[in-house]
VOGU-3710 file (C-alpha; in Angstrom, 3 decimals, decimal comma):
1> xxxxxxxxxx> 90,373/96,363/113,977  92,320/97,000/110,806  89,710/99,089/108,942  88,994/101,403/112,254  92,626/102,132/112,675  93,910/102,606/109,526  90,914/105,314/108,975  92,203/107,379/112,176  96,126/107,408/110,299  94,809/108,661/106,845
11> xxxxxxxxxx> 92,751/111,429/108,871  95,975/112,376/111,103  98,253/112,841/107,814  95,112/114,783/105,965  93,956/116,524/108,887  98,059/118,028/109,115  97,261/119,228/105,491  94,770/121,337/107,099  95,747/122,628/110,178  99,405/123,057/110,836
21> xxxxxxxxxx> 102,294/125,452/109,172  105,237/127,135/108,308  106,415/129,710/106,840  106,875/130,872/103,332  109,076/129,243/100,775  110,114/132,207/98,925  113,349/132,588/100,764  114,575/129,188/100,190  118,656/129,469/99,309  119,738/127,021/97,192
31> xxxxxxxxxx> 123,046/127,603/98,051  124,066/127,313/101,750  124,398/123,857/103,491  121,232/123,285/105,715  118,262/120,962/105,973  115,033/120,344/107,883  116,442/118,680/111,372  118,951/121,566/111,444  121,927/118,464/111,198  124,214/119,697/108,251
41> xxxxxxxxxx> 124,538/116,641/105,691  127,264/114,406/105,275  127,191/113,462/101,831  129,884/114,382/99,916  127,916/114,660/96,643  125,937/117,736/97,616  124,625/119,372/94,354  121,954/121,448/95,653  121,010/122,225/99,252  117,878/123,775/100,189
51> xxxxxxxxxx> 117,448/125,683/103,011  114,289/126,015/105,769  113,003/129,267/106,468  113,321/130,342/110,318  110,544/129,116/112,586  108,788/131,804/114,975  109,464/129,179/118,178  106,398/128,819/120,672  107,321/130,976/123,797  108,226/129,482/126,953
61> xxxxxxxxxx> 107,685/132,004/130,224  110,496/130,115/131,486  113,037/131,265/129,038  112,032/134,966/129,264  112,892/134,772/133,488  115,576/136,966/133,878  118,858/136,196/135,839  117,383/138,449/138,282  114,791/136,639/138,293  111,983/139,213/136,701
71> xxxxxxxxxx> 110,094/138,145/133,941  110,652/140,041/130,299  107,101/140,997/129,491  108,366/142,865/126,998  110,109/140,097/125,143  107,683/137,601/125,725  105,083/139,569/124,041  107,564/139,943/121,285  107,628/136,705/120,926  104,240/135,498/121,172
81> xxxxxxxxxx> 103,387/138,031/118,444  105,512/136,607/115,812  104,441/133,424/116,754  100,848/134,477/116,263  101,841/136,207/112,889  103,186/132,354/111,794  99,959/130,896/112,578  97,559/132,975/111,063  100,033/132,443/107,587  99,049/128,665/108,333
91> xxxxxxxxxx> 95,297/129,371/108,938  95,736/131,271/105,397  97,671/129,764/103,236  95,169/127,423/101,474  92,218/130,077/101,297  91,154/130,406/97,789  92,149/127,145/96,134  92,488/124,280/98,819  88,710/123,142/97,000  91,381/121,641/94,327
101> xxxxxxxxxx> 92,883/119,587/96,626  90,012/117,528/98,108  89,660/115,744/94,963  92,873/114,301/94,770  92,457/113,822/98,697  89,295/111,881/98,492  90,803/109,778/95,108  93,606/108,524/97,578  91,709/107,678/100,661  89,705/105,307/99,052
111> xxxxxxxxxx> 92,040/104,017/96,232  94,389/103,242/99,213  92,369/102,416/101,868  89,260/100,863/100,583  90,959/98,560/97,937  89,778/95,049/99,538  92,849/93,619/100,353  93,579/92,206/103,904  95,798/93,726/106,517  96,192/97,078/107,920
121> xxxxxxxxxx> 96,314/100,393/105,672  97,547/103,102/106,551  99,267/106,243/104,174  99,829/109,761/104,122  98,224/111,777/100,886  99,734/114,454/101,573  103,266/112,781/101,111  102,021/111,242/98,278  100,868/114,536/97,041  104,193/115,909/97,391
131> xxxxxxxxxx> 106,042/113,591/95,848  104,085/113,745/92,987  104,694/117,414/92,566  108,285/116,597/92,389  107,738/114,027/89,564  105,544/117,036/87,668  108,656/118,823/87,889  111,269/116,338/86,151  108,337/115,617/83,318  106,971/116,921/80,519
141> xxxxxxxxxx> 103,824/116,837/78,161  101,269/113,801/79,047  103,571/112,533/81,919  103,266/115,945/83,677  99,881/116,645/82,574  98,505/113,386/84,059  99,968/114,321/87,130  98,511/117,758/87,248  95,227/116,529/86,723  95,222/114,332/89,097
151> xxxxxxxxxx> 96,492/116,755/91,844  93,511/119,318/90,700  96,390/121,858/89,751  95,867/123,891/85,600  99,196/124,236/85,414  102,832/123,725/86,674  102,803/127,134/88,124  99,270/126,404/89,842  101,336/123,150/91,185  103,795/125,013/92,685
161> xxxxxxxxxx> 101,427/127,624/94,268  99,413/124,804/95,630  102,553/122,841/97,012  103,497/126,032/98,877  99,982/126,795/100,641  100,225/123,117/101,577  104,001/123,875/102,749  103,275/127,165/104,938  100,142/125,109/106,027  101,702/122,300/107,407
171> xxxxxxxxxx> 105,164/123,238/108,063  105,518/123,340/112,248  108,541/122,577/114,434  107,914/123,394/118,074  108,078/122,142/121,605  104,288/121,169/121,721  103,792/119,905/118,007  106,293/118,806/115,410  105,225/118,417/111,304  108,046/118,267/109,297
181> xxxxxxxxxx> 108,349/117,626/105,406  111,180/116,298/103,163  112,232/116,341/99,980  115,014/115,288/98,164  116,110/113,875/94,790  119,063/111,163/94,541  121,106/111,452/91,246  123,896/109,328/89,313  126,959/110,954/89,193  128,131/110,299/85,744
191> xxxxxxxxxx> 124,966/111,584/84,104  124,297/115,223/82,977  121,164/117,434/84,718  119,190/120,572/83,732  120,527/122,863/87,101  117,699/124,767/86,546  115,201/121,672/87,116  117,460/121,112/90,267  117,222/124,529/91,621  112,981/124,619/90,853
201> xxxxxxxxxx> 113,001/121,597/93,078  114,722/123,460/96,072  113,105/126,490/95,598  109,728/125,692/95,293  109,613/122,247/97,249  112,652/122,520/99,780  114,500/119,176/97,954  118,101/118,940/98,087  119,989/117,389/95,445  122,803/114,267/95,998
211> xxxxxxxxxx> 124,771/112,608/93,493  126,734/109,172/94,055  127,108/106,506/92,131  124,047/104,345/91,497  124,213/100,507/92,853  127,138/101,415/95,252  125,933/100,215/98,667  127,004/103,675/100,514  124,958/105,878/98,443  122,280/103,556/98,968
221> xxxxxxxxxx> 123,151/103,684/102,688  123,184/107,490/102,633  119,548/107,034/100,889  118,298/105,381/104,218  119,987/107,474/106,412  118,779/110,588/104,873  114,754/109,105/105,204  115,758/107,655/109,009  116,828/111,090/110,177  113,536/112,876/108,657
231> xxxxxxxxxx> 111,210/110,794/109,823  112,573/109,921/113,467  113,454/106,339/113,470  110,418/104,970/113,010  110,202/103,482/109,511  113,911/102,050/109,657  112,236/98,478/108,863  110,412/100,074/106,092  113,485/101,989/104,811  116,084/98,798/104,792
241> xxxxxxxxxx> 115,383/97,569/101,550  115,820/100,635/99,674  118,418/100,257/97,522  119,341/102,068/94,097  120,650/99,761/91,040  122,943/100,313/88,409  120,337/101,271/86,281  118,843/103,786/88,605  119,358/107,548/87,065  117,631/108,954/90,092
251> xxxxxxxxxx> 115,450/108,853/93,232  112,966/111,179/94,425  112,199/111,083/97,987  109,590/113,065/100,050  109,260/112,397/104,340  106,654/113,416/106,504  107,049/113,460/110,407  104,517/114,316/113,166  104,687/114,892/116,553  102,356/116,031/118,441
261> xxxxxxxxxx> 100,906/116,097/122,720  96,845/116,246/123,017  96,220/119,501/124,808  94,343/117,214/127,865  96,254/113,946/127,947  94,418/110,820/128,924  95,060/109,744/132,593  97,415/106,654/132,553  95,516/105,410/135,297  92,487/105,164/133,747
271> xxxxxxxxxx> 93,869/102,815/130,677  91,991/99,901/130,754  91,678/95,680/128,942  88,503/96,231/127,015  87,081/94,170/124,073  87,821/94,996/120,206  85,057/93,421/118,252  86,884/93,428/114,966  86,355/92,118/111,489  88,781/88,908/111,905
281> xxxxxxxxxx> 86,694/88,812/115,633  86,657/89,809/118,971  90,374/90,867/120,977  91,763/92,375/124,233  93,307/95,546/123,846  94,147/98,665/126,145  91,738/100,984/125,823  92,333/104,480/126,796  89,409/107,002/128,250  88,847/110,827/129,132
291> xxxxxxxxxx> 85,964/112,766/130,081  85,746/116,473/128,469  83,618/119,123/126,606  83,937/118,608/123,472  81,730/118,900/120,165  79,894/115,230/118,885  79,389/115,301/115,215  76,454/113,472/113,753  76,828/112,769/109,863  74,053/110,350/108,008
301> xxxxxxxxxx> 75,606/106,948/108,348  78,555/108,157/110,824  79,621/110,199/114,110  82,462/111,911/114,481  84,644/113,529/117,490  88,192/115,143/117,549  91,168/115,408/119,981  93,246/118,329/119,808  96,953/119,132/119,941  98,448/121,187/122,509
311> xxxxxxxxxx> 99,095/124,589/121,153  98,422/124,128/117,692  95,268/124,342/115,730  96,343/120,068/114,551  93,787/117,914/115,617  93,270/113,866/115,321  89,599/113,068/113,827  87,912/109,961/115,716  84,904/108,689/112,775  82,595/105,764/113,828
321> xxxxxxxxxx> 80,294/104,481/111,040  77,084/103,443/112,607  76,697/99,866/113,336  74,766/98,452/110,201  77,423/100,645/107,771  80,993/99,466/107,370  83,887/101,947/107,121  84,502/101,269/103,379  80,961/102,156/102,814  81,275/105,212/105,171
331> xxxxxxxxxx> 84,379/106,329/103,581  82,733/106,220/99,782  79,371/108,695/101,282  80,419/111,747/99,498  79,204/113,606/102,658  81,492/112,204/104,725  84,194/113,129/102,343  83,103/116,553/102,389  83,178/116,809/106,335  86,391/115,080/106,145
341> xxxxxxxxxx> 87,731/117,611/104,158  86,294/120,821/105,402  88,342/123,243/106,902  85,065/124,768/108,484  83,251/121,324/110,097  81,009/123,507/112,321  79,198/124,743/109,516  77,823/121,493/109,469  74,739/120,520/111,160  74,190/117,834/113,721
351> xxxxxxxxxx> 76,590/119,382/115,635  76,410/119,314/119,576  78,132/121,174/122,415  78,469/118,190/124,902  80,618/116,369/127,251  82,537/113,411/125,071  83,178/110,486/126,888  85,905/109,122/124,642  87,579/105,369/124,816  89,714/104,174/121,923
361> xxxxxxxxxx> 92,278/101,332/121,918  96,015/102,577/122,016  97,599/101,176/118,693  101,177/101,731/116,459  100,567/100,299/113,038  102,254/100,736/109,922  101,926/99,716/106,376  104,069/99,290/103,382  102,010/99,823/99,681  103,470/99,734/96,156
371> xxxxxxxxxx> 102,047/102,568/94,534  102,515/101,502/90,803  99,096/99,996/90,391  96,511/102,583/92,213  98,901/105,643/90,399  98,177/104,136/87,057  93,862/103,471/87,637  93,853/106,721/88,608  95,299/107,739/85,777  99,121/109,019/86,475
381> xxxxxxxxxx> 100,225/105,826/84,059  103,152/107,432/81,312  105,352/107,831/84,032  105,727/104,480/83,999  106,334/103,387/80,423  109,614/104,139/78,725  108,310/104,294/75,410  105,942/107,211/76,391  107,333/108,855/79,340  109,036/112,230/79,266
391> xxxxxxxxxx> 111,655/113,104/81,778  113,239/115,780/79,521  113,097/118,360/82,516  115,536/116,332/84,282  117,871/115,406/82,202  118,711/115,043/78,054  121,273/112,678/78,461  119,460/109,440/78,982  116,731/108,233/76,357  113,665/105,957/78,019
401> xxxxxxxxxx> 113,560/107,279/81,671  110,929/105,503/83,852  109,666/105,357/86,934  110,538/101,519/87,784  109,101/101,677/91,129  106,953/103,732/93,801  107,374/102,682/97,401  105,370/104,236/100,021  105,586/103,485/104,263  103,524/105,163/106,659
411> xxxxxxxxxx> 103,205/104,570/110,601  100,987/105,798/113,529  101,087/105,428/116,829  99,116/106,846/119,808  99,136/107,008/123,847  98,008/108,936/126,435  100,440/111,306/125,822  99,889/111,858/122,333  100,605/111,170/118,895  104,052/110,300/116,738
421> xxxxxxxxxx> 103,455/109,627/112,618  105,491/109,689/110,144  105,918/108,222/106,181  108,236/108,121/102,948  107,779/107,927/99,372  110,639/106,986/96,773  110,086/106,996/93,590  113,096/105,112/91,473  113,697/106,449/87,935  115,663/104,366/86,030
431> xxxxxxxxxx> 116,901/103,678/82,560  116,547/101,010/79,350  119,888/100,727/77,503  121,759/102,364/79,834  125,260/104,674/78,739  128,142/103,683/80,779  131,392/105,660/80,617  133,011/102,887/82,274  136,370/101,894/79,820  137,621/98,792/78,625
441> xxxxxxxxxx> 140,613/97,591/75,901  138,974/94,657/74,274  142,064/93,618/71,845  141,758/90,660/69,928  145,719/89,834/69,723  144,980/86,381/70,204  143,060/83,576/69,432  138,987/84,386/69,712  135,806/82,740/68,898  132,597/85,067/66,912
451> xxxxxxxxxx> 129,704/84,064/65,830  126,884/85,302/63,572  123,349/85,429/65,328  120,002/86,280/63,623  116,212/86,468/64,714  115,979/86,186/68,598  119,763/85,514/68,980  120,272/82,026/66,874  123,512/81,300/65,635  124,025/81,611/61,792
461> xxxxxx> 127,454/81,697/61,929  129,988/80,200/64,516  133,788/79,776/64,243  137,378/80,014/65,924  140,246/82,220/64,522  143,378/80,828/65,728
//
């Protein structure tokens, strides 16, 4: 059961990177106090505040009804044309260079997912993705330029350009279909940052800036709350234990949250006990079934189907390797991969036009992965070595910056009615030798005891002056 499921939440968080939207970045103001649920923030140590650009809302005929009770044709087409205007932005935005993605896209599914260990899996790469481009952003020389190979991008400024056609691709906040992305970077409040670094971050990647002071259990608080509210609830387990340190300089954090109804829901009624035959054996689980036109998919050692979202061009991929191939195996077939990833899957032959008789269990898993490890064998490794990493961007006040850890929660859940997603990534940065500004009068007015220590902290010398 684990392997099936945790294949249809990596295609839900890749297949948004594909299909849904928002719109361009370039008006971001740093300046006013906004953020992506439309809730002002609370914290007091606001240093940098990005702000959303407007969303073209999906029309509702019932709020164009006049109080006469005529209906404002006029208005509604209005309406329906800038909302047509926002999609085809989405449909557009990656044309041209979304090729560079799929590498870094393919790299993650099966560094993540296929990596042998036991339990569910389940992630989003395109949070990941995102929060990487922040850490490009507060590095320099090999720390940055592992990162940017990794993410397919030449250059900082192809980083950013990619980042934004993923951005107006995905971004989408309506009645029928929510996809919302997060960004944010948490900063100690006695150390000194480049602004300009700070406003980069909110106006190419929406991130707001906080500062508080690091290890205090209400900044830490105001971490959680922050990563709560932007991704609905529904990794509060996930998000308990965050928690910054003393020696934390800064956080980065990036959200994603989905939301969205199937355009033909599956009848309640028709929900059904049928028999998982899974890896650890054979279990009892509700199974839920619909009967529609639809296209069938046949690859060379899989089939595929989709389900779409209601008024939105988001869909959730359904991929069953064929009985003697096992999804690991069907996830390394580079032609899989390819379908996965193409934003045109009807090119593809074996293709058919037919009625889809679909049953698949209902399910809300999650998982929890350290990213350290799978970062550093796919090469993103200076990052997280002080002696080698270079945070300069960020700040030139601390020496031996490192990322000390890289926590990433994802969870999917589906019914009849649809499908609710969402997952986090932190990154902590912290510091060796760290500079307090903290005072102290240390007077020795009275009697004291020294000592005199050599190699690895013996005692040469030891004595009392009274």
């Amino acid at each position: 059961m684990k392997k099936f499921i945790a294949l249809f939440m990596s295609l839900v968080c890749v297949v948004c990177a594909l299909g849904c939207g928002s719109d361009s970045k370039e008006s971001s103001d740093i300046s006013a106090i906004s953020d992506p649920s439309g809730k002002s923030a609370s914290f007091a140590g606001t240093l940098v505040k990005a702000v959303y650009p407007d969303q073209a809302a999906l029309p509702l005929e019932d709020d164009f009804v006049k109080e006469n009770g005529e209906f404002d044709f006029d208005a509604y087409e209005k309406a329906y044309q800038a909302y047509n205007l926002q999609n085809e932005a989405r449909q557009n935005a990656l044309a041209g260079y979304n090729g560079e993605l799929d590498g870094f896209f393919s790299r993650s599914i099966l560094q993540f997912l296929c990596d042998g260990s036991e339990g569910e899996h389940v992630f989003s790469p395109v949070n990941i993705y995102l929060a990487l481009a922040l850490l490009a952003e507060v590095t320099d020389h090999n720390s940055r330029a592992q990162i940017l190979d990794l993410v397919g991008a030449d250059s900082i400024e192809d980083l950013r350009t990619q980042a934004a056609g993923i951005w107006t691709a995905l971004y989408q906040d309506n009645v029928a279909v929510k996809c919302l992305l997060g960004n944010s970077i948490w900063l100690r409040d006695d150390t000194e940052y480049n602004k300009d670094t700070l406003e980069k971050l909110a106006s190419y990647y929406y991130a707001s800036s906080f500062s508080g002071k690091m290890g205090d259990e209400a900044f830490s608080q105001a971490l959680r709350d922050w990563i709560n509210e932007q991704t609905g609830d529904l990794l509060k387990d996930s998000a308990k234990d965050l928690s910054f340190t003393p020696d934390t300089v800064c956080a980065l954090a990036s959200t994603l949250y989905f939301k969205g109804k199937w355009s033909d829901e599956f009848d309640k009624g028709a929900t059904a006990e049928n028999v998982f035959h899974g890896e650890e054996g054979d279990e009892n689980r509700p199974f839920m079934k619909s009967s529609e036109l639809g296209t069938y998919w046949k690859g060379s050692n899989y089939s595929a189907v989709k389900k779409s979202f209601e008024s939105s061009d988001c869909n959730m991929w359904f991929f069953l390797p064929d009985e003697d191939v096992s999804v690991d195996e069907m996830l390394n077939d580079r032609e899989m991969q390819s379908f996965l990833l193409s934003a045109d899957k009807y090119s593809f032959e074996g293709s058919k036009d037919l009625t889809i008789n679909l049953s698949v269990p209902k399910f809300d898993v999650s998982c929890d992965l350290d990213l350290k490890d799978g970062l550093i064998q796919m090469g993103v490794s200076d990052v997280f070595d002080y002696n080698v990493s270079d945070f300069s961007p960020l700040t030139q006040a601390v020496d031996k910056l490192f990322v000390s850890s890289a926590k990433h929660s994802a969870r999917v859940m589906i019914d009849e009615e649809g499908c609710e997603a969402a997952a986090f990534t932190v990154m902590m940065v912290d510091a060796t030798g760290m500079i307090t500004t903290d005072e102290i009068d240390f007077v020795l007015d009275r009697p004291f005891f020294f000592a005199v220590t050599g190699a690895g902290e013996l005692p040469l010398f030891a004595g009392i002056i009274k």
